[in-house]
Backbone of each chain as ProteinMPNN parsed JSONL, in Angstrom:
{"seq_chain_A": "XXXXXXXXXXXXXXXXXXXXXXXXXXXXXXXXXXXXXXXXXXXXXXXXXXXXXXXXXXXXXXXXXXXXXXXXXXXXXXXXXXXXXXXXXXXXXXXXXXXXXXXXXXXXXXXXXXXXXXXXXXXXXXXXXXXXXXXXXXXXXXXXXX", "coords_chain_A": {"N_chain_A": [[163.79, 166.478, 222.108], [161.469, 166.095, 222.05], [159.578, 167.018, 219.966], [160.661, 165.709, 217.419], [159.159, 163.299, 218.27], [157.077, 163.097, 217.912], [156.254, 163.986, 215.359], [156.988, 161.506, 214.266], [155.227, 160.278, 215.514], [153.096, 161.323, 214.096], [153.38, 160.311, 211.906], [153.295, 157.742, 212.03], [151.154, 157.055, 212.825], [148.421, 154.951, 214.178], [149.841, 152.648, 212.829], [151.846, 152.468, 214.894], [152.16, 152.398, 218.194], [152.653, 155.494, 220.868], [153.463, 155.603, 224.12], [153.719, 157.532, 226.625], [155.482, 158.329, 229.535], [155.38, 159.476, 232.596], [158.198, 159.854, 234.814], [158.731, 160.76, 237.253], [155.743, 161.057, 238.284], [155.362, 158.351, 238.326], [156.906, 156.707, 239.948], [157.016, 153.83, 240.793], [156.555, 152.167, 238.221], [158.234, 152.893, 236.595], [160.541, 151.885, 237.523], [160.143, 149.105, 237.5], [160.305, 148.712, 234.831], [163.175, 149.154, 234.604], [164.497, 151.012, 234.282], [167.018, 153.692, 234.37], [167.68, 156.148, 233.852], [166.986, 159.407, 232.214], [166.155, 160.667, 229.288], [164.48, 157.644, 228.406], [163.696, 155.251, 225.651], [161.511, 152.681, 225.122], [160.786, 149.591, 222.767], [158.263, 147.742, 221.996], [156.931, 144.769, 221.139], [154.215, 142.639, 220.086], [154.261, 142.246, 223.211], [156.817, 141.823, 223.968], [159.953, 143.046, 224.413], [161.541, 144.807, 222.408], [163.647, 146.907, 221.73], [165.848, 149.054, 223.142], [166.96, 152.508, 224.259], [168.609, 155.154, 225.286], [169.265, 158.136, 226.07], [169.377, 161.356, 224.573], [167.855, 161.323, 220.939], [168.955, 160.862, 217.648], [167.153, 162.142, 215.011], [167.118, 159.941, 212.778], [167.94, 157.521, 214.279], [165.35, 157.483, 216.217], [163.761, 156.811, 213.914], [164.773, 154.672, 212.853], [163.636, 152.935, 215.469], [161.135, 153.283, 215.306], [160.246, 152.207, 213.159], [161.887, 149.385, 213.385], [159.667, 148.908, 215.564], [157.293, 148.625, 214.146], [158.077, 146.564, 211.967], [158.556, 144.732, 213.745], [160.956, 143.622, 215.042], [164.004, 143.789, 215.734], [165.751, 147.082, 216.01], [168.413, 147.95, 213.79], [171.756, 147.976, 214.093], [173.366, 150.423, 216.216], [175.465, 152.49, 213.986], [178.778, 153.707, 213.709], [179.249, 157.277, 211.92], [180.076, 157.601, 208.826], [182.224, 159.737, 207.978], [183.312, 160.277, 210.763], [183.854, 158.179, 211.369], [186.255, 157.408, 209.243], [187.735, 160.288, 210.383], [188.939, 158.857, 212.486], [190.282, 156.909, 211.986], [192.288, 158.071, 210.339], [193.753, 159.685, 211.975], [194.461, 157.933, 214.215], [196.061, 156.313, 212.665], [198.05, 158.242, 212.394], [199.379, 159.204, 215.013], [200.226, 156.868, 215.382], [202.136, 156.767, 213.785], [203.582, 158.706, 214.077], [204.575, 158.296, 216.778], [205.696, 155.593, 216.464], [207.636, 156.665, 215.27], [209.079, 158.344, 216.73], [210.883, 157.099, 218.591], [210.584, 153.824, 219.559], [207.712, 155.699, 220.715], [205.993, 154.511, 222.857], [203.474, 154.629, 224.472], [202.505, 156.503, 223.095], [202.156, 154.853, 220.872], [200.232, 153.383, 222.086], [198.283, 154.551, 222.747], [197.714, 155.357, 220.086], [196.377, 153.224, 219.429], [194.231, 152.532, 220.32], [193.184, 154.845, 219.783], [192.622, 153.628, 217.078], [190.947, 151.784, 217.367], [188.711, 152.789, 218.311], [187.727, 153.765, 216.171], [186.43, 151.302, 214.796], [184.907, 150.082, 216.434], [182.248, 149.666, 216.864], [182.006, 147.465, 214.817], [183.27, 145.372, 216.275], [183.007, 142.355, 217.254], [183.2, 141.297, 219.783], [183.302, 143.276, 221.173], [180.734, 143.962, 220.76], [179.188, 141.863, 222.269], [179.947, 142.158, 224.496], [179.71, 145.22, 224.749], [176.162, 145.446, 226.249], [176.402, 144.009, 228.686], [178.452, 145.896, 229.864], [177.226, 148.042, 230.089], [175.069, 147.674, 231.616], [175.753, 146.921, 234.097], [177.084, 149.077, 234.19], [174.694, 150.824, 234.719], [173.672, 149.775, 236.677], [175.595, 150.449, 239.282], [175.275, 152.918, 239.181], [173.011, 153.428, 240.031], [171.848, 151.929, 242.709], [169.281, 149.085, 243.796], [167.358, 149.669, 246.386]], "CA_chain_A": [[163.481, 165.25, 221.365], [159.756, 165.688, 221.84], [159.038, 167.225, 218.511], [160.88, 164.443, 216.709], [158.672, 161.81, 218.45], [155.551, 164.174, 217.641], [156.83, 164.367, 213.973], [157.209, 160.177, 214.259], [154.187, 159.637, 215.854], [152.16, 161.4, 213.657], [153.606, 159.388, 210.345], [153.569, 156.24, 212.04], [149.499, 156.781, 213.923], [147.487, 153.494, 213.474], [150.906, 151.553, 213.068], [152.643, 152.544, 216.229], [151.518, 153.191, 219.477], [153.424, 155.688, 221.56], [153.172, 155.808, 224.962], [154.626, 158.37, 227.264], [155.482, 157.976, 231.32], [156.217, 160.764, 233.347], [159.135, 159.401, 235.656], [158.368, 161.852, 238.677], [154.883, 160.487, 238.483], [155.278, 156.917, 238.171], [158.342, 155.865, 239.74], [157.311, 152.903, 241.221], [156.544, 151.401, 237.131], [160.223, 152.961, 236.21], [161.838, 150.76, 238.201], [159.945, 147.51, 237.42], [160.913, 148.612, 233.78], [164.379, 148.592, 234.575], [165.093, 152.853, 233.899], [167.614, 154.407, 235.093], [167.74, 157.168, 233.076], [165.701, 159.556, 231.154], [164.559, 159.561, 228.12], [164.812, 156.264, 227.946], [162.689, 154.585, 225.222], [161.68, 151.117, 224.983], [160.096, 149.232, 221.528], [157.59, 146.738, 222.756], [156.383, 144.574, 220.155], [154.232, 141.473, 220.314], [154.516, 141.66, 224.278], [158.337, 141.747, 224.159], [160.995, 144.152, 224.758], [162.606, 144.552, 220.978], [165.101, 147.683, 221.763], [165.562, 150.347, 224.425], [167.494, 153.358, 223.648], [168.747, 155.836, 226.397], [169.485, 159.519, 226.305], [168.879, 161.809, 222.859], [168.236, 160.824, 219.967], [168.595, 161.764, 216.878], [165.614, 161.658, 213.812], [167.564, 158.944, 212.546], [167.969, 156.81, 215.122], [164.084, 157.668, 216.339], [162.696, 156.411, 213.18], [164.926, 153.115, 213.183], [163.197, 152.569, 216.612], [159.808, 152.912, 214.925], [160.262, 151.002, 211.665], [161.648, 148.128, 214.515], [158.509, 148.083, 216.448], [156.258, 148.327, 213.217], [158.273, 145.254, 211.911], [158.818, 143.443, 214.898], [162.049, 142.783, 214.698], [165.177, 144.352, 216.225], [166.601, 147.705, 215.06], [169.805, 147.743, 213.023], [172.712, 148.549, 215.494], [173.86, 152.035, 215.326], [176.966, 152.725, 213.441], [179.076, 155.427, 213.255], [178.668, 158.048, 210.387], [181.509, 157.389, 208.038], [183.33, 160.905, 208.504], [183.834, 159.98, 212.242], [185.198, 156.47, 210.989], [187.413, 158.06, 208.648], [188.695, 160.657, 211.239], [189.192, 158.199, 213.822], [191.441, 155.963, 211.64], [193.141, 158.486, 210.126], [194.073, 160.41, 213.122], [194.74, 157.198, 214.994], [197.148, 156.04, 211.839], [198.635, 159.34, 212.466], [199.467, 158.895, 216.079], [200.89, 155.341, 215.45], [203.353, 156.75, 213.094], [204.591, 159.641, 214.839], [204.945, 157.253, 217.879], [206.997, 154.719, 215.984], [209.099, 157.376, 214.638], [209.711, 159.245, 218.243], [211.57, 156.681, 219.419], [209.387, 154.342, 219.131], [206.912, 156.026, 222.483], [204.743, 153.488, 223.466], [202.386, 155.705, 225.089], [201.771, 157.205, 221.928], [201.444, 153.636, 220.211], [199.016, 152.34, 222.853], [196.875, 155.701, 222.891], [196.906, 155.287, 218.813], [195.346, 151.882, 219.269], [192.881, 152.969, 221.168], [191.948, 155.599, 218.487], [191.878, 152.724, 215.836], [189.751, 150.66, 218.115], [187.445, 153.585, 218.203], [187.207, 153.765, 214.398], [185.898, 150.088, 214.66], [184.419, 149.46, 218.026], [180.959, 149.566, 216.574], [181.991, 146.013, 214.02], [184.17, 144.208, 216.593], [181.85, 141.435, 217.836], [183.373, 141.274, 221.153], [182.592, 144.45, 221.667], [178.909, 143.881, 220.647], [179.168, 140.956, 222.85], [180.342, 142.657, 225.887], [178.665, 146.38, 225.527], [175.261, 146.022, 227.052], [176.571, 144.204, 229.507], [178.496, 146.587, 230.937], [175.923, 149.632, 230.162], [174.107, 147.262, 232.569], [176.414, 146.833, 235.025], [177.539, 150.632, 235.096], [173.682, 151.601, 235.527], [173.593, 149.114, 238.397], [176.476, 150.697, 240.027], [174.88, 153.975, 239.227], [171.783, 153.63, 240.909], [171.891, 150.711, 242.983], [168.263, 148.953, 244.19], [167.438, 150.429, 247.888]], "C_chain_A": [[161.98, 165.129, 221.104], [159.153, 165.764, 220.378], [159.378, 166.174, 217.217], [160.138, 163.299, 216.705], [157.548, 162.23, 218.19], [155.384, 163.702, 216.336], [156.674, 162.608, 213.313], [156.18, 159.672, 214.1], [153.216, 160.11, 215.056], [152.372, 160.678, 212.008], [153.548, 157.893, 210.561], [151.951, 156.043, 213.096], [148.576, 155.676, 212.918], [148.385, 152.557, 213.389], [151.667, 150.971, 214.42], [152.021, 153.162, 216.984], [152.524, 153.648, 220.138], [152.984, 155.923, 222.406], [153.925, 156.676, 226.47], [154.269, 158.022, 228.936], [156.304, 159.213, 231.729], [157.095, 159.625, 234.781], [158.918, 160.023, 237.115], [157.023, 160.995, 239.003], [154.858, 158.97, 238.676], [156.51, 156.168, 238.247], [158.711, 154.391, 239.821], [157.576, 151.634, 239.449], [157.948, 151.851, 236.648], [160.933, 152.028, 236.79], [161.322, 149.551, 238.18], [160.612, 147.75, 235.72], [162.104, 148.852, 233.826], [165.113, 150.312, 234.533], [165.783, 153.278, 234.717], [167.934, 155.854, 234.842], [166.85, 157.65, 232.674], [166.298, 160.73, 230.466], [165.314, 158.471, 227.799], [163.033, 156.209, 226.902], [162.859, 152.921, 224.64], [160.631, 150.638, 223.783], [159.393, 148.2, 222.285], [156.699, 146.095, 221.242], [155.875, 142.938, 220.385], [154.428, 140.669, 222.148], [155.987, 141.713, 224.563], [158.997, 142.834, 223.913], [161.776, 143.624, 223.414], [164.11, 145.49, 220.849], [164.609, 148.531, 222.658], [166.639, 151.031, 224.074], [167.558, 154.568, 225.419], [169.463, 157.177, 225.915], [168.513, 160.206, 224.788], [169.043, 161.099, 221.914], [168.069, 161.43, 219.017], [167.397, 161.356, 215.994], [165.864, 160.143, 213.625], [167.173, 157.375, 213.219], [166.428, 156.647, 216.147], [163.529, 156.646, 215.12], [163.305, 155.303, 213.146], [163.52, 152.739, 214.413], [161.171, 152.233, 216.076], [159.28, 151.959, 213.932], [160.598, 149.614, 212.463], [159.815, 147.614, 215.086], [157.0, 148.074, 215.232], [156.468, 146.634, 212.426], [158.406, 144.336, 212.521], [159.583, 142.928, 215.583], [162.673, 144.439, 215.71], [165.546, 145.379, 215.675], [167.93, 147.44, 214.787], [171.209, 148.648, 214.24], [172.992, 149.541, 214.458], [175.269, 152.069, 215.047], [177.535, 154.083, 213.542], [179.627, 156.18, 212.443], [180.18, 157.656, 209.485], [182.806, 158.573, 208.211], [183.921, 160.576, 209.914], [184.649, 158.734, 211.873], [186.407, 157.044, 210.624], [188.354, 158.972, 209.417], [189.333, 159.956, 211.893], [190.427, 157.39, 213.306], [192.215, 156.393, 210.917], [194.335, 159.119, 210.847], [195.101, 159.161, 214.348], [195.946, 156.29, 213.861], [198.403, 157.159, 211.918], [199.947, 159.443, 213.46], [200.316, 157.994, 215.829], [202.222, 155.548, 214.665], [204.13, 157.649, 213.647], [205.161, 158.504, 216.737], [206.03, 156.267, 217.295], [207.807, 155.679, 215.486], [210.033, 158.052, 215.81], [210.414, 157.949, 218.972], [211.643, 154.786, 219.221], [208.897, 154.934, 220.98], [205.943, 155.26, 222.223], [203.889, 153.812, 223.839], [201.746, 155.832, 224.211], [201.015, 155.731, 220.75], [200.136, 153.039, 220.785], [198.165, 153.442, 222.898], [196.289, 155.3, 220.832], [196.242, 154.083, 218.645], [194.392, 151.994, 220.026], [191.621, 153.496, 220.385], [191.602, 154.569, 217.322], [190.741, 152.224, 215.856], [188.444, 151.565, 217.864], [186.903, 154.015, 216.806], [186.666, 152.425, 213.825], [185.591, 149.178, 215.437], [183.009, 149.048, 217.533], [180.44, 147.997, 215.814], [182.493, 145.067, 215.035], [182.75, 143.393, 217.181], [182.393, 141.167, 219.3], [183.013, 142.472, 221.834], [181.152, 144.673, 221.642], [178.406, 143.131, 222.051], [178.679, 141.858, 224.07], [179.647, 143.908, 226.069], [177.63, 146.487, 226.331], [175.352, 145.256, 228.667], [177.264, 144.99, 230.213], [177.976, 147.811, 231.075], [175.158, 148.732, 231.657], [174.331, 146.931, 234.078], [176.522, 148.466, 235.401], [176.046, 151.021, 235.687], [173.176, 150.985, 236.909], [174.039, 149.746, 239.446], [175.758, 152.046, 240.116], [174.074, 154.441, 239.968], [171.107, 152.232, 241.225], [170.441, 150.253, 243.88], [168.168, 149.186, 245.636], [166.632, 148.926, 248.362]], "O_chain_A": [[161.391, 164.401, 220.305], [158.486, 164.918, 219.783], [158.613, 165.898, 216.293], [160.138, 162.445, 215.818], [156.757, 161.294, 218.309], [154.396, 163.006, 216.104], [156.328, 162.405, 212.149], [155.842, 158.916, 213.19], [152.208, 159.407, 215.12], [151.487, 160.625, 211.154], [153.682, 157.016, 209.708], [151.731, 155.119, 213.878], [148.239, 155.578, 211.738], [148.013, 151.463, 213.813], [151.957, 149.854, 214.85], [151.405, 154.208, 216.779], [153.458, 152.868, 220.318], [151.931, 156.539, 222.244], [154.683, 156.048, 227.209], [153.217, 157.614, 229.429], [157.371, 159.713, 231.373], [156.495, 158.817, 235.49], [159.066, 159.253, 238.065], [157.114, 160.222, 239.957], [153.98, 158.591, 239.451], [157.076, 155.433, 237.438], [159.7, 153.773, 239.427], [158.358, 150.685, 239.387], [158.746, 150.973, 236.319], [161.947, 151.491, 236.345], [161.95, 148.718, 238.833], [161.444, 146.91, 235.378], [162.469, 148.785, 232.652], [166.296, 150.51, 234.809], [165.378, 153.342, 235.877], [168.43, 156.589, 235.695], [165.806, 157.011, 232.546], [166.865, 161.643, 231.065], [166.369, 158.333, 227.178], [161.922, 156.693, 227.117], [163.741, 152.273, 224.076], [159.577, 151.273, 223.767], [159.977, 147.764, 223.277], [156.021, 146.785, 220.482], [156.669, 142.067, 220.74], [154.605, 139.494, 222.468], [156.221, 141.599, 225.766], [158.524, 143.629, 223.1], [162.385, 142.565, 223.258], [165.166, 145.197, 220.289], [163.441, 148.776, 222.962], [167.495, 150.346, 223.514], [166.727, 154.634, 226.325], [170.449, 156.949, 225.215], [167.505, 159.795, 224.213], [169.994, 160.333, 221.761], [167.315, 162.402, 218.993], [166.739, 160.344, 216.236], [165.149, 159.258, 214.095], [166.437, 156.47, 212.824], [166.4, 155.638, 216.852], [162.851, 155.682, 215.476], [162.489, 154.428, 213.437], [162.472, 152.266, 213.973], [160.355, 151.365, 216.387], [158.292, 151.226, 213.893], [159.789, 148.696, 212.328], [159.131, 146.592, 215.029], [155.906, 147.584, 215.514], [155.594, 145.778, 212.287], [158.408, 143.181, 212.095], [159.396, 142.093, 216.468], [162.163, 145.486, 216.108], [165.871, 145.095, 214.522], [168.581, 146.714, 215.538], [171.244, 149.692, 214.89], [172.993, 149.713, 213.24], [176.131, 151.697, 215.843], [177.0, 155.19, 213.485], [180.736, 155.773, 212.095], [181.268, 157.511, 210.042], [183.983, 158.343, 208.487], [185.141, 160.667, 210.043], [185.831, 158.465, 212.088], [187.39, 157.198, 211.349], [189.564, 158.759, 209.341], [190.508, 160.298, 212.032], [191.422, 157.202, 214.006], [193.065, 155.599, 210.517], [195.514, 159.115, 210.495], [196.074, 159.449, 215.046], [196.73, 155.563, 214.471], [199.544, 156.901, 211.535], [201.106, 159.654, 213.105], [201.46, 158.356, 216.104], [203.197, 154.803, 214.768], [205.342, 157.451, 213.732], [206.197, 158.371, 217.388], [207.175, 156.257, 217.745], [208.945, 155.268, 215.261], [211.251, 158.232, 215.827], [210.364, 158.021, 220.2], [212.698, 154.348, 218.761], [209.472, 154.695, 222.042], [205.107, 155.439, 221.338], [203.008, 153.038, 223.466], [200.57, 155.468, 224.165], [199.946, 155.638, 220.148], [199.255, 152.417, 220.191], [197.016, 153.092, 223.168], [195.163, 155.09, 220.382], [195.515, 153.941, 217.662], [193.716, 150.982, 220.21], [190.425, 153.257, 220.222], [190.537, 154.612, 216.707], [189.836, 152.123, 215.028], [187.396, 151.172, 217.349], [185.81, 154.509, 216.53], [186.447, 152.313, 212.619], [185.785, 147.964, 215.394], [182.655, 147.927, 217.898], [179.352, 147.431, 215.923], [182.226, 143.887, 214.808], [181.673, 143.924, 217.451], [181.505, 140.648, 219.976], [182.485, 142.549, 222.944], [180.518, 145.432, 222.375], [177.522, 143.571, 222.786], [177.556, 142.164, 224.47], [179.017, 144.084, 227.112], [177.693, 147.367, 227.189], [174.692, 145.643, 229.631], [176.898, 145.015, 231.388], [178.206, 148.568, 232.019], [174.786, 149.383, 232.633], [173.505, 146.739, 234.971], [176.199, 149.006, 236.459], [175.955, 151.453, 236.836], [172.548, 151.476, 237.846], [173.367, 149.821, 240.475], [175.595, 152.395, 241.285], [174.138, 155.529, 240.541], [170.29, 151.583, 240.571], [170.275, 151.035, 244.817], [169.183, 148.777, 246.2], [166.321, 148.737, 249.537]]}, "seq_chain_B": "XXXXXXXXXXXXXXXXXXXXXXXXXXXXXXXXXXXXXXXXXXXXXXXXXXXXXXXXXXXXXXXXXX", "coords_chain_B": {"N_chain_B": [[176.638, 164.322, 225.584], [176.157, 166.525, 223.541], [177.23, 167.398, 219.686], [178.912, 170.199, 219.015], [180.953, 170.911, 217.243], [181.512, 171.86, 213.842], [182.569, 170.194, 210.799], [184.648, 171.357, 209.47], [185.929, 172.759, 211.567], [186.339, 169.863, 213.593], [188.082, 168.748, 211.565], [189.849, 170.657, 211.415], [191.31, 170.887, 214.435], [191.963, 168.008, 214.812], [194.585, 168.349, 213.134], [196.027, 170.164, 214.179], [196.324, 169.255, 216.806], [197.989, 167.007, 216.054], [199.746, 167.787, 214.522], [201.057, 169.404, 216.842], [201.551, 166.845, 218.166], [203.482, 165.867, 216.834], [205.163, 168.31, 217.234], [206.194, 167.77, 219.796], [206.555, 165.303, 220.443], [208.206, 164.307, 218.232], [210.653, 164.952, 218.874], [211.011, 167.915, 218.072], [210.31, 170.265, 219.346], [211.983, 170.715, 222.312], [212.681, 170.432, 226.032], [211.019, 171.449, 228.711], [208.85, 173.072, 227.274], [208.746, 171.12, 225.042], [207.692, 169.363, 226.431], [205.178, 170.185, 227.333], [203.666, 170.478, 225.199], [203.982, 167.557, 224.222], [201.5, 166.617, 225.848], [199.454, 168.695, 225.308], [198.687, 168.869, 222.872], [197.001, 166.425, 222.507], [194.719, 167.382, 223.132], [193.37, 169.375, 221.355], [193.145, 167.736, 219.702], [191.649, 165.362, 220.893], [189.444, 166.325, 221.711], [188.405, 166.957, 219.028], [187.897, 164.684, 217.595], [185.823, 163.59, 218.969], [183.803, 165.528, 218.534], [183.179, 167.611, 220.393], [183.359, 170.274, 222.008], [184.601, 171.58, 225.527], [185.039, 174.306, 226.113], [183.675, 175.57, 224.484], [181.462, 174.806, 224.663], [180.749, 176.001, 227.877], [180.434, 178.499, 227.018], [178.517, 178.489, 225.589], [178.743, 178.439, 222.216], [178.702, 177.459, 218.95], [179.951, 175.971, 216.096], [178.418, 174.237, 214.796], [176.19, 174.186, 212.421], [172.922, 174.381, 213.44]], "CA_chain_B": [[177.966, 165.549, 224.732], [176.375, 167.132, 222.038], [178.083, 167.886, 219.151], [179.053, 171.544, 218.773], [181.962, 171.505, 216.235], [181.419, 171.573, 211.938], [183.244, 169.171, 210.094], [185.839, 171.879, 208.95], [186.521, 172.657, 212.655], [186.757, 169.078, 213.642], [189.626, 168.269, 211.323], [191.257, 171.672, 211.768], [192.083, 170.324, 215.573], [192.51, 167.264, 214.305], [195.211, 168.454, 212.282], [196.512, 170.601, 215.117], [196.464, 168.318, 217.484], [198.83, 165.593, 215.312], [201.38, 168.853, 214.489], [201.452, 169.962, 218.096], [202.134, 165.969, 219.149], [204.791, 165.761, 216.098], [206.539, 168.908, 217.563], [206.513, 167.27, 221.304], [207.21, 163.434, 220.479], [209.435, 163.392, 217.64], [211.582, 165.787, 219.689], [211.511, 169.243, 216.972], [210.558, 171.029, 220.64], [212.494, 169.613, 223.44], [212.69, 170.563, 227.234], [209.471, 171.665, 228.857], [207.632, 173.171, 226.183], [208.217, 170.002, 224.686], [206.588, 168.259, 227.444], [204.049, 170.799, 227.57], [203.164, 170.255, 223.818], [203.521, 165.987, 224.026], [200.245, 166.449, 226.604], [198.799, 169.649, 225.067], [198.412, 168.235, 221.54], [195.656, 165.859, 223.027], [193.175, 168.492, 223.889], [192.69, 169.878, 220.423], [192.878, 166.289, 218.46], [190.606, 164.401, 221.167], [187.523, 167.275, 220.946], [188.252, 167.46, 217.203], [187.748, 163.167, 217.303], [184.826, 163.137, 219.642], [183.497, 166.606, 218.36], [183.002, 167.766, 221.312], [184.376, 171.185, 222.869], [183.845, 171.944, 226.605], [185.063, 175.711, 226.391], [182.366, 175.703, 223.774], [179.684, 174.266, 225.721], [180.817, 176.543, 228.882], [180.876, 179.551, 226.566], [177.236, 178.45, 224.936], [178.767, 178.86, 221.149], [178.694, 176.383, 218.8], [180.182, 176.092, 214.623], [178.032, 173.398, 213.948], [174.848, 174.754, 212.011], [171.694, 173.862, 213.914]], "C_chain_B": [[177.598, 165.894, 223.56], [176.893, 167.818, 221.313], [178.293, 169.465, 218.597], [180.072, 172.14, 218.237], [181.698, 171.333, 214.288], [182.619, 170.762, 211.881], [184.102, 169.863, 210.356], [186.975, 172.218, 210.575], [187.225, 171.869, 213.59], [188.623, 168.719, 213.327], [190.727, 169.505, 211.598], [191.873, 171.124, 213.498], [192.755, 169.23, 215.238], [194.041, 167.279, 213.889], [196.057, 169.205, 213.333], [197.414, 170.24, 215.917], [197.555, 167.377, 217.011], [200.315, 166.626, 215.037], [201.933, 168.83, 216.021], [202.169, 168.269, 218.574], [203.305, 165.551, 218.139], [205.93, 167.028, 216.895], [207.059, 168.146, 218.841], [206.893, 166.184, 221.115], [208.379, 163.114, 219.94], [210.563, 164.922, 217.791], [212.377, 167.174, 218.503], [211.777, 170.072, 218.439], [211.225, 170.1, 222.125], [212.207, 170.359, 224.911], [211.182, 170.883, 227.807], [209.17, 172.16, 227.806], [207.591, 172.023, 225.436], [207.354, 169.304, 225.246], [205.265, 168.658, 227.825], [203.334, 170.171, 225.779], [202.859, 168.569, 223.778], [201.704, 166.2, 224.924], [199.051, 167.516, 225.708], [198.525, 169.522, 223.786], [197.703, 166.963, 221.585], [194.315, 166.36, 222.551], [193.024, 168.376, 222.373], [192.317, 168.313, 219.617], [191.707, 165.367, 219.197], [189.126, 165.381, 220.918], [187.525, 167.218, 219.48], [187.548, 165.61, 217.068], [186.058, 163.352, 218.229], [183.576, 164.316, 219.071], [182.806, 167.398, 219.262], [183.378, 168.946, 222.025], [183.775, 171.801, 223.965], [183.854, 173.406, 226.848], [184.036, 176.025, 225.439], [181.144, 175.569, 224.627], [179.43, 175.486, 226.884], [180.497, 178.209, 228.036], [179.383, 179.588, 225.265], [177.693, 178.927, 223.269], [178.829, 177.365, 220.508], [179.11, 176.66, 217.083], [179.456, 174.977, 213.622], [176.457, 174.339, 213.73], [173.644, 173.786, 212.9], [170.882, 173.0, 213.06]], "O_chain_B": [[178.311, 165.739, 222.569], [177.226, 168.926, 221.735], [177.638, 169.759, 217.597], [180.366, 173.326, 218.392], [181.877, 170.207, 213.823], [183.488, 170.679, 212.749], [184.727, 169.542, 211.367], [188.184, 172.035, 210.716], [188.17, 172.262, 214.274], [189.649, 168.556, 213.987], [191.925, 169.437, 211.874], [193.098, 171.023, 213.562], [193.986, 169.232, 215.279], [194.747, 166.334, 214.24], [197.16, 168.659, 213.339], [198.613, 170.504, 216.009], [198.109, 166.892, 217.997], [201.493, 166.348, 215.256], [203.015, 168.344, 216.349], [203.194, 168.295, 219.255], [204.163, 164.834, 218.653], [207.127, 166.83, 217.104], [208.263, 167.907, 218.938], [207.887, 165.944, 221.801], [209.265, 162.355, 220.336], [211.036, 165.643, 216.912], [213.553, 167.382, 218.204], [212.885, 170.476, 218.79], [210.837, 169.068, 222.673], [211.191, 171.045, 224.797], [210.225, 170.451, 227.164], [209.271, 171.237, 226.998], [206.466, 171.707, 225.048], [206.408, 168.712, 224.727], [204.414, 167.974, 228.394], [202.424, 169.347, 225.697], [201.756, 168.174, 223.4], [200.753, 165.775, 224.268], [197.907, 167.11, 225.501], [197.829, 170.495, 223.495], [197.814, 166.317, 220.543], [193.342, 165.952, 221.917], [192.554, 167.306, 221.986], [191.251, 168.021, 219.074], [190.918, 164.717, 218.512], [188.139, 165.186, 220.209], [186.502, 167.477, 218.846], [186.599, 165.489, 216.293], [185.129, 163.02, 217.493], [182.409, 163.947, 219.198], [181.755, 167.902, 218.865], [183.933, 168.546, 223.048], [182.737, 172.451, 223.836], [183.0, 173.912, 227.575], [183.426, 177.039, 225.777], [180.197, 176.24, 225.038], [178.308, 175.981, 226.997], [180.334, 179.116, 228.852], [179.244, 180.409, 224.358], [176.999, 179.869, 222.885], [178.956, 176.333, 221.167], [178.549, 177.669, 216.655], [179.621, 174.762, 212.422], [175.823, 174.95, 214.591], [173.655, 172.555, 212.884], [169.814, 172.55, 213.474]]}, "name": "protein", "num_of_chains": 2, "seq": "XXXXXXXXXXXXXXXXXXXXXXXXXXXXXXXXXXXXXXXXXXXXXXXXXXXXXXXXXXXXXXXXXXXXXXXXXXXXXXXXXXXXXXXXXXXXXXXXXXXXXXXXXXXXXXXXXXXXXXXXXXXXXXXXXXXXXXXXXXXXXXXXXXXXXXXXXXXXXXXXXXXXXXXXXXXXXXXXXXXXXXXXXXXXXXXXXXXXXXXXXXXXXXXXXXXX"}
C-alpha cells in the first residue's frame, strides 16, 4: 500500500499532511488512538477524527480518504463495484429458485437470502447503523485492554 | 482475502456452483453423490461470489491480471 500513499501524498503535498507511526515503536500512542490493527489509517481534519479505514486499500478508496480530509467532511461510504452486486443477486436469485423448486429446501432458501442480503448490505441502513458497531465490538473482543 | 480470480473465472464457478446445487437439490443426482454435490456446489459458487480461492492462495497462482 505504501507506494499508493507515496503516489497520494505526492499529488495531494501542501493540501494534506501525511503522517506515518511505526506501531512496534510507539505502542503506547496506538492504543490511546484506539488501533488494533495495522494499517490502519485515520483522516484527521480540523482536530477531529473524519474516517479511519483498516487493512488494504485500494487507490480508490486511498484517494476518497484524501479528498475527505482535504474537504473536511466524511468520505463517501464504500460500495460495492456493480459486477459483485450483479453476481451476488443473480446467483442468490438463482439459489432461491432452485430451492423453491427442490421441494421447496429451506436451507437453500435461507442461504439464498443471505446471498441477496449480500448484494445489498452496503444500502440497508440498518446495516449502516449497526456495522461499526460491531467492527468495534469484535476488535474489543479481539484484543481486549490488559 | 485478496482477490485472485478474473471476472471470467468468477462467473465460471458461479455458474458451476448453481449446476452442481441444481443436480443435488432438485434431486437429477440422488443418494450420496447427491448429498455430496447439495454441499459440494457451495465451494465453487461461494469463492466465485467472494472472489476469493484458497487453493489459489495456498498454491501462490492467481487469474486475475495484476
Amino acid at each position: 500500500m505504501e507506494p499508493k500513499l507515496a503516489k497520494l501524498e505526492a499529488e495531494y503535498r501542501g493540501r494534506v499532511a501525511v503522517v506515518r507511526l511505526n506501531a512496534d515503536e510507539a505502542p503506547e500512542t496506538v492504543r490511546n488512538l484506539g488501533i488494533f490493527s495495522v494499517p490502519t489509517l485515520i483522516v484527521v481534519s480540523g482536530g477531529r477524527e473524519i474516517a479511519r479505514r483498516t487493512g488494504a486499500q485500494s487507490l480508490q478508496s486511498l484517494a476518497s480518504l484524501f479528498e475527505a480530509a482535504e474537504a473536511g467532511t466524511p468520505p463517501p461510504l464504500v460500495s460495492l463495484p456493480p459486477q459483485d452486486r450483479a453476481l451476488r443477486m443473480l446467483a442468490g436469485s438463482a439459489v432461491l429458485l432452485i430451492g423453491l423448486l427442490s421441494g421447496p429446501a429451506w436451507p437453500l432458501v435461507g442461504i439464498s437470502a443471505l446471498l441477496l442480503f449480500s448484494g445489498v448490505y452496503d444500502r440497508c441502513p440498518v446495516w449502516r447503523a449497526l456495522s461499526p458497531r460491531l467492527a468495534s465490538l469484535a476488535q474489543r473482543l479481539r484484543s481486549p485492554k490488559r | 482475502m485478496k482477490v485472485n480470480e478474473a471476472g471470467w473465472d468468477r462467473i465460471l464457478r458461479v455458474i458451476i456452483g448453481l449446476v452442481l446445487l441444481y443436480l443435488g437439490w432438485g434431486g437429477v443426482v440422488t443418494g450420496s453423490a447427491g448429498l455430496v454435490l447439495k454441499v459440494l456446489g457451495f465451494v465453487p459458487l461461494i469463492t466465485g461470489l467472494i472472489g476469493w480461492c484458497p487453493l489459489y492462495s495456498l498454491l501462490r497462482v492467481s487469474t486475475k491480471k495484476a
